[in-house]
TORKOL-4160 file (C-alpha; in steps of 0.2 Angstrom, whole numbers, padded with zeros to 4 digits, m for minus):
258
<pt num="1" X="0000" Y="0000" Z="0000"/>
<pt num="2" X="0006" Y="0016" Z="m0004"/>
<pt num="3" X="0012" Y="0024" Z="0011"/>
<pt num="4" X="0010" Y="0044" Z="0005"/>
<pt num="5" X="m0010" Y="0038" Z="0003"/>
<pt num="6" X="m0014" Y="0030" Z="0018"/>
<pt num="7" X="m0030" Y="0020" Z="0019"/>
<pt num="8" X="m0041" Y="0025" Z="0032"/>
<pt num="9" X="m0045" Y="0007" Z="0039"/>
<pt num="10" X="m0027" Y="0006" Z="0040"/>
<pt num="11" X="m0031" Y="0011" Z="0059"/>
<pt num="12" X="m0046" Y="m0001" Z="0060"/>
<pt num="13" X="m0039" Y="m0019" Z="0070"/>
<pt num="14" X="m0055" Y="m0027" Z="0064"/>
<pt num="15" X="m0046" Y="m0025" Z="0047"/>
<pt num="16" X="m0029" Y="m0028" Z="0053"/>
<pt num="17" X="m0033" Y="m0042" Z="0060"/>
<pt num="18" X="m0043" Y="m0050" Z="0045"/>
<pt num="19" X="m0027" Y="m0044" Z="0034"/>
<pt num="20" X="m0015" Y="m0052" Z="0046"/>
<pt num="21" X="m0023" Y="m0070" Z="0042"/>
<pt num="22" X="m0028" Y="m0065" Z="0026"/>
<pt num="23" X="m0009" Y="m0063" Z="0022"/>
<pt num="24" X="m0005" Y="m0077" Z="0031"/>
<pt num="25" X="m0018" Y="m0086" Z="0019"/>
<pt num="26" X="m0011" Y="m0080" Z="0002"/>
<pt num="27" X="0002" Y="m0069" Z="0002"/>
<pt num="28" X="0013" Y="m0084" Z="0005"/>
<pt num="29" X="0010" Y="m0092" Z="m0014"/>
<pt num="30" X="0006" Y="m0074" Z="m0026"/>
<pt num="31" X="0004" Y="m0075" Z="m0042"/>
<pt num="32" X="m0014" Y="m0078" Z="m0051"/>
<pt num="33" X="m0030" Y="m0065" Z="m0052"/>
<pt num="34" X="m0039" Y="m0062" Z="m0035"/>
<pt num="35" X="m0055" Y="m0055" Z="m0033"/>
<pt num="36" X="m0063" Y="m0045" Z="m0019"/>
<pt num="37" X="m0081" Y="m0050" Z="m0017"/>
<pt num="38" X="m0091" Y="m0036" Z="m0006"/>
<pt num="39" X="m0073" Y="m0025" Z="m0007"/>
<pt num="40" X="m0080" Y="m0010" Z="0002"/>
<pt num="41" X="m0069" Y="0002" Z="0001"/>
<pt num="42" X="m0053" Y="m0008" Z="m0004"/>
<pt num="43" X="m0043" Y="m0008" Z="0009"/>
<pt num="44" X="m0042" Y="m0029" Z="0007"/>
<pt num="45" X="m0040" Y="m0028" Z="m0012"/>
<pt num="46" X="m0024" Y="m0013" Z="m0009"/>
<pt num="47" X="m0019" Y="m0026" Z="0002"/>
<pt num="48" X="m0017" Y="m0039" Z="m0009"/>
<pt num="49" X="m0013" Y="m0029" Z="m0024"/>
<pt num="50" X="0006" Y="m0032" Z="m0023"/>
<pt num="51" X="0004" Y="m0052" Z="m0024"/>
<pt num="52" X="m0010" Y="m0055" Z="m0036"/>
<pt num="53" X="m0019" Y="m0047" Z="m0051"/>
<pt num="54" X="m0035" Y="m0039" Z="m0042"/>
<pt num="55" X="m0050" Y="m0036" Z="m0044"/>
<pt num="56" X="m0066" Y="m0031" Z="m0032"/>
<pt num="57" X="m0084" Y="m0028" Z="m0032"/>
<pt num="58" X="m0095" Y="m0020" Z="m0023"/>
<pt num="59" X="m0112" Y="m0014" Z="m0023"/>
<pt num="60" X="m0111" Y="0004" Z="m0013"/>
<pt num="61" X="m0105" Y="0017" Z="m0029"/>
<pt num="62" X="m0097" Y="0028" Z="m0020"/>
<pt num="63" X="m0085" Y="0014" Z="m0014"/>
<pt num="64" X="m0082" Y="0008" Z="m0029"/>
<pt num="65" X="m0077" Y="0026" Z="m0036"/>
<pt num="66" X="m0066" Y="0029" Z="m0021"/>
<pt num="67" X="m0058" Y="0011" Z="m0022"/>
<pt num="68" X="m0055" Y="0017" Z="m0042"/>
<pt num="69" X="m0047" Y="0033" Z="m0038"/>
<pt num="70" X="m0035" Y="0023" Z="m0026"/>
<pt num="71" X="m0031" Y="0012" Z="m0037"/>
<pt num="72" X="m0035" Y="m0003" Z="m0030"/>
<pt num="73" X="m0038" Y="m0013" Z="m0045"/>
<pt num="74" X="m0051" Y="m0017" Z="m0059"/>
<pt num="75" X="m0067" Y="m0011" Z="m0048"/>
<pt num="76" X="m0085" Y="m0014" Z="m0053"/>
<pt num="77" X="m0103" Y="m0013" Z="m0045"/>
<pt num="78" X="m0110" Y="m0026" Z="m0046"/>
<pt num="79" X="m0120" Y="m0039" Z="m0033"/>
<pt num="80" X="m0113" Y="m0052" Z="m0022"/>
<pt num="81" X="m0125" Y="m0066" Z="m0027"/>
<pt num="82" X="m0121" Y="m0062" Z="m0046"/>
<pt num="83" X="m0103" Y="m0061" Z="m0051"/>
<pt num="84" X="m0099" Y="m0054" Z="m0067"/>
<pt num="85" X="m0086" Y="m0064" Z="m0071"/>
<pt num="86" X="m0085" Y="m0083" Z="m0081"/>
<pt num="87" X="m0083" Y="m0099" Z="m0074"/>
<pt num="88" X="m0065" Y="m0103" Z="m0065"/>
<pt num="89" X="m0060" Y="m0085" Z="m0070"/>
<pt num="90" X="m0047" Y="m0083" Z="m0050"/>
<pt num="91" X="m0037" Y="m0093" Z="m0043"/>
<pt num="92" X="m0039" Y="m0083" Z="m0025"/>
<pt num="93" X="m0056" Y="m0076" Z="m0017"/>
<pt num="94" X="m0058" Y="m0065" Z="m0002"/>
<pt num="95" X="m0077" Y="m0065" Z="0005"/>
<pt num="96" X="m0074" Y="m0054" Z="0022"/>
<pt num="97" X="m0088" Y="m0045" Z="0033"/>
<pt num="98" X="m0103" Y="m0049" Z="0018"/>
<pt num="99" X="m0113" Y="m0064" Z="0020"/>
<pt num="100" X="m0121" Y="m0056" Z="0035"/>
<pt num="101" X="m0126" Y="m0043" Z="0024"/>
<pt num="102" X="m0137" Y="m0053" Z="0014"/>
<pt num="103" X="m0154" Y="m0060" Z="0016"/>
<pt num="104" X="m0156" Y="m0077" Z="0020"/>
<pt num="105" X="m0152" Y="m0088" Z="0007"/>
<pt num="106" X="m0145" Y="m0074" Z="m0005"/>
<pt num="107" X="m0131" Y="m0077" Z="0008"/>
<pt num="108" X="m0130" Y="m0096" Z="0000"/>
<pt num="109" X="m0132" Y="m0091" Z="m0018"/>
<pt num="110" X="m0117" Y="m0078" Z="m0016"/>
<pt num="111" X="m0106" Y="m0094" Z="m0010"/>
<pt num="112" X="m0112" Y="m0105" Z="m0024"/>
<pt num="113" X="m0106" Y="m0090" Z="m0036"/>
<pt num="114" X="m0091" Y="m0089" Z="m0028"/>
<pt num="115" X="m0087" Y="m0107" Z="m0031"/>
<pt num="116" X="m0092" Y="m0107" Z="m0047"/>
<pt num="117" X="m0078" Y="m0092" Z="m0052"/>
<pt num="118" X="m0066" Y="m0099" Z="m0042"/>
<pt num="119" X="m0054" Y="m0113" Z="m0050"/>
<pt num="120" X="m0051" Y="m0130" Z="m0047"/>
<pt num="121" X="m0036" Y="m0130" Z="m0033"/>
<pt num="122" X="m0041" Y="m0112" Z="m0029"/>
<pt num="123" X="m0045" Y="m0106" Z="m0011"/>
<pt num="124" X="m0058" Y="m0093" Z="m0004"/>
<pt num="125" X="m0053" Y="m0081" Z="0012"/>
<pt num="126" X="m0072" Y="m0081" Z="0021"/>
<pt num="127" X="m0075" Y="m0069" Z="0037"/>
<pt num="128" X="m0090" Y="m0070" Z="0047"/>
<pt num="129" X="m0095" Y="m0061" Z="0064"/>
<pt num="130" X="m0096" Y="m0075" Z="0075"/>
<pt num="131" X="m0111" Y="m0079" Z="0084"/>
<pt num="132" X="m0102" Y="m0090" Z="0098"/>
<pt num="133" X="m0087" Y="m0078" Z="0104"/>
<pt num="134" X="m0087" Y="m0071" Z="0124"/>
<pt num="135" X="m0095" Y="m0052" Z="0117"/>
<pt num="136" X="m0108" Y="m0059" Z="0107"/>
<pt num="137" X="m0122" Y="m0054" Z="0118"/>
<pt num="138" X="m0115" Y="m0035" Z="0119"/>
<pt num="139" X="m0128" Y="m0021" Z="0115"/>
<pt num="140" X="m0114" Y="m0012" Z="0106"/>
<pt num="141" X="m0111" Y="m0027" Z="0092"/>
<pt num="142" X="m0124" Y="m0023" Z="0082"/>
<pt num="143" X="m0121" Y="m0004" Z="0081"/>
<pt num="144" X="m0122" Y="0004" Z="0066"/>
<pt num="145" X="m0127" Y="m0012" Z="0057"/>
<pt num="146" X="m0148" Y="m0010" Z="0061"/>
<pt num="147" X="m0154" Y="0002" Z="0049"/>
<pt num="148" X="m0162" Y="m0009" Z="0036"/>
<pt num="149" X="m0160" Y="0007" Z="0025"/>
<pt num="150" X="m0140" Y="0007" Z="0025"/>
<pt num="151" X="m0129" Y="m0003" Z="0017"/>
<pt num="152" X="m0120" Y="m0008" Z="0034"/>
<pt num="153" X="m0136" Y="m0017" Z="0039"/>
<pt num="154" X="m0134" Y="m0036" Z="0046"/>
<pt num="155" X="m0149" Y="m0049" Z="0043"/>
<pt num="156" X="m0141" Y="m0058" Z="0057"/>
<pt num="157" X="m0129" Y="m0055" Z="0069"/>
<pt num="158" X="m0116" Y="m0069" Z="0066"/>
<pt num="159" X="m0114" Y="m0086" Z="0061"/>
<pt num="160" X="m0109" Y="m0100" Z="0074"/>
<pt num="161" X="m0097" Y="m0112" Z="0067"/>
<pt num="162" X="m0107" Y="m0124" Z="0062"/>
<pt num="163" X="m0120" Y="m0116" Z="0054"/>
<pt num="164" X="m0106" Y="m0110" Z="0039"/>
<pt num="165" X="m0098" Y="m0124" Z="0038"/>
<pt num="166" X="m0116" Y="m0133" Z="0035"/>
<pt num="167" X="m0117" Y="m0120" Z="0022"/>
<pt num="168" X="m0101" Y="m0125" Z="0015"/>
<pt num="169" X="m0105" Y="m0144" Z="0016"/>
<pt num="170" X="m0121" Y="m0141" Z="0005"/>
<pt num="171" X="m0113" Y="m0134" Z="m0010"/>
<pt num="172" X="m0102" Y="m0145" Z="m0021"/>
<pt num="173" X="m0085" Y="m0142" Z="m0026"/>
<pt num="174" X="m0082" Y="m0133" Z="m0010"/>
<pt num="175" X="m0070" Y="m0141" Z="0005"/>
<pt num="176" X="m0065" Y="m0131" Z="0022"/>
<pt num="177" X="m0047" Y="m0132" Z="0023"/>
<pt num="178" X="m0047" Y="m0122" Z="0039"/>
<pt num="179" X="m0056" Y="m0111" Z="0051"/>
<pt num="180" X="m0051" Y="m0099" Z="0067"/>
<pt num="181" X="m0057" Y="m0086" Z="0078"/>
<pt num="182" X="m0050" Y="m0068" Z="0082"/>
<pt num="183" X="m0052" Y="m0052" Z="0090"/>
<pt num="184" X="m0055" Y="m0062" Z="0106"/>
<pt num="185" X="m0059" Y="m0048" Z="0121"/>
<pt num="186" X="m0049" Y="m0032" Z="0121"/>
<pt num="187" X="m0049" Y="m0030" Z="0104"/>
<pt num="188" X="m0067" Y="m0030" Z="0102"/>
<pt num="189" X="m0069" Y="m0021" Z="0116"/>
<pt num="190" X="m0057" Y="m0005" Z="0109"/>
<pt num="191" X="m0066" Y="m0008" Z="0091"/>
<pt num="192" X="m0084" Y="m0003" Z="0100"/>
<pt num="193" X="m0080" Y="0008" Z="0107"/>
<pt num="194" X="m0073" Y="0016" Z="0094"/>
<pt num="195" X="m0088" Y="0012" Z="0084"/>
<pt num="196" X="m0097" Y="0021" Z="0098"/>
<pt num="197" X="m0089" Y="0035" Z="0097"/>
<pt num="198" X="m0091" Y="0039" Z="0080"/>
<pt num="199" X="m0110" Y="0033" Z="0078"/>
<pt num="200" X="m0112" Y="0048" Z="0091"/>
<pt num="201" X="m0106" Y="0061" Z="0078"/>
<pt num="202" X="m0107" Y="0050" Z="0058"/>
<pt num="203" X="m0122" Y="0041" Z="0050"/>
<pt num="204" X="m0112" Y="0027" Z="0047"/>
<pt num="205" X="m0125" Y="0020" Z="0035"/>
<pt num="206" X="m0112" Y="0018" Z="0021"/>
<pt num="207" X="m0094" Y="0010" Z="0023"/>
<pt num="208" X="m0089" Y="0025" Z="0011"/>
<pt num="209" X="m0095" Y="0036" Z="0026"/>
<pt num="210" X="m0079" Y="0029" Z="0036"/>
<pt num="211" X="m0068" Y="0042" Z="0025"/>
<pt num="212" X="m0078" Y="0058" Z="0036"/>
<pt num="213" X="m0068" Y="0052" Z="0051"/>
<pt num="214" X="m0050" Y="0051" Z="0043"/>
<pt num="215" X="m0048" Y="0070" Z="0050"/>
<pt num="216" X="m0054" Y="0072" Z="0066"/>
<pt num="217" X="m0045" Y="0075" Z="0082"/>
<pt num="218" X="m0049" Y="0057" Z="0088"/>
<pt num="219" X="m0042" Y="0046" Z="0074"/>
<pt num="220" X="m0025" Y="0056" Z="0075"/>
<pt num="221" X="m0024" Y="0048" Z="0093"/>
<pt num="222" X="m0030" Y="0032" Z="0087"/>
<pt num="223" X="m0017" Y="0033" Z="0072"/>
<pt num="224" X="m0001" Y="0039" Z="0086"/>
<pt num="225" X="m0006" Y="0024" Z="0098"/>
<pt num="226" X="m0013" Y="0010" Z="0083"/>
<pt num="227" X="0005" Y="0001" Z="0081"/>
<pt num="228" X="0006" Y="m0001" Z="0098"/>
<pt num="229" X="m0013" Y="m0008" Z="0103"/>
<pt num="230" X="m0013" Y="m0018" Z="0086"/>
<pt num="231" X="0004" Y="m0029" Z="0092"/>
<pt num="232" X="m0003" Y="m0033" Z="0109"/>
<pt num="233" X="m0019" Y="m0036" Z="0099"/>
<pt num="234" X="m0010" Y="m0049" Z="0090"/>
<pt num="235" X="m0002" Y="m0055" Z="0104"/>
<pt num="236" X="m0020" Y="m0059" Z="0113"/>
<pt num="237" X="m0024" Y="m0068" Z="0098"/>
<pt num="238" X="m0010" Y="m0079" Z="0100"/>
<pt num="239" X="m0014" Y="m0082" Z="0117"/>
<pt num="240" X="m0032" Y="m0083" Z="0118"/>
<pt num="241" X="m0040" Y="m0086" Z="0100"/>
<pt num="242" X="m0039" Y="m0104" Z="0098"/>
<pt num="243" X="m0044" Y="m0106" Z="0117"/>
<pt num="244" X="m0058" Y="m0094" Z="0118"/>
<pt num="245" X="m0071" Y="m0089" Z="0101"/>
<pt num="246" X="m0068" Y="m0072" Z="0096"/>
<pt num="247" X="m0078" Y="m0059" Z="0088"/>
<pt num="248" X="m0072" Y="m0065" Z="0068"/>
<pt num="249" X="m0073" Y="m0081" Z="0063"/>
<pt num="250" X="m0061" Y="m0087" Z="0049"/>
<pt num="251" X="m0062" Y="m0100" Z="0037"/>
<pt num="252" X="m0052" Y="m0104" Z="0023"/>
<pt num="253" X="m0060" Y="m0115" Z="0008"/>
<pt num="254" X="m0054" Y="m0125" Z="m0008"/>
<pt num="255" X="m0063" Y="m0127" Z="m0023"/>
<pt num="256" X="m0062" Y="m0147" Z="m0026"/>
<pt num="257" X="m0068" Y="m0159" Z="m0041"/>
<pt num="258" X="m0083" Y="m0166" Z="m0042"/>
């Protein structure tokens, strides 16, 4: 990522996070096309824009038109559930923070798609909130995620494990290849508040309204203190996230034969 054009959500652990394993994921074995399904504002796509040939889409316009200025690759809007794209066009898909945004059953048909643009020997990056970490029950979760007339909205608060993988198991040519939990307690902790703060202040019904908060007084403090709250972050994780469910649930796919 270009350093003199920060991304905003470069100061956002629930994105740090989700790229640190993303990165762990991919980065490992570039090459290829990789596309960016529900892409938001990019910051996943800039991300992985040094190791693959990317592409993103995203249904919000005014995401996809700042993503485009930023360059983060060939960006289209367009809807989950119906990719624009052939069959077995990518080798690499990244599915993080959407399905919750979906209706029930739209949330299926957007994996099915997926599988089908995804080739054989190719894996797909899936975050979900999870329904089963220790801050599920907090009044703050849901925040700025139940206006039904935003973009930000959630049909459902989460997944449990089982009930993606379920998911997973009903759609051929799909196989988990491994799944994980993050942001265990102080992380999601400092997240909602954050989220809190800013919903005071910021509709927050878009995630192209996140780019209203890159100059306030508040993110410069969060920017100065970020390096040092996202290492001991990671360091909880280490400790903690395969003991306890976190707030993000991870899962890693392959697209088999069938």
């Amino acid at each position: 990522m270009n350093p003199k054009r920060e991304h905003p959500l470069t100061y956002s652990v629930h994105s740090r996070l989700r790229e640190h394993y993303l990165a762990k994921a991919f980065f490992g074995t570039p090459g290829g096309k990789l596309l960016d399904v529900g892409s938001g504002l990019g910051y996943l796509t800039e991300a992985c824009r040094p190791y693959f040939d990317t592409y993103g889409v995203e249904r919000d316009i005014r995401s996809v038109c700042q993503s485009r200025e930023r360059g983060a690759g060939h960006m289209v809007q367009s809807d989950a559930s119906r990719l624009p794209y052939k069959a077995a066009a990518f080798d690499r898909i990244v599915c993080s923070e959407v399905l919750e945004h979906l209706p029930d059953g739209v949330d299926r048909e957007t994996l099915v798609d997926i599988g089908r643009v995804t080739k054989e020997g190719g894996q797909i990056f899936i975050t979900v909130p999870a329904k089963e970490g220790i801050r599920s029950g907090s009044r703050l979760r849901n925040l700025g995620h139940d206006d039904p007339s935003g973009g930000e909205f959630h049909y459902r608060s989460g997944y449990t494990a089982a009930e993606l993988l379920t998911m997973v198991a009903g759609i051929p040519g799909l196989r988990v290849k491994s799944r994980r939990y993050s942001m265990v307690l102080c992380a999601e902790i400092f997240m909602d508040l954050l989220k809190w703060l800013y919903a005071k202040k910021y509709s927050m019904k878009e995630h192209s309204d996140i780019m209203e908060i890159k100059n306030t007084i508040s993110f410069a403090v969060c920017k100065t203190l970020f390096p040092a709250l996202l290492g001991f972050f990671l360091f909880e994780d280490r400790l903690f996230a395969r003991l306890l469910k976190g707030h993000i649930l991870i899962v890693v796919l392959e697209k088999v034969a069938v």
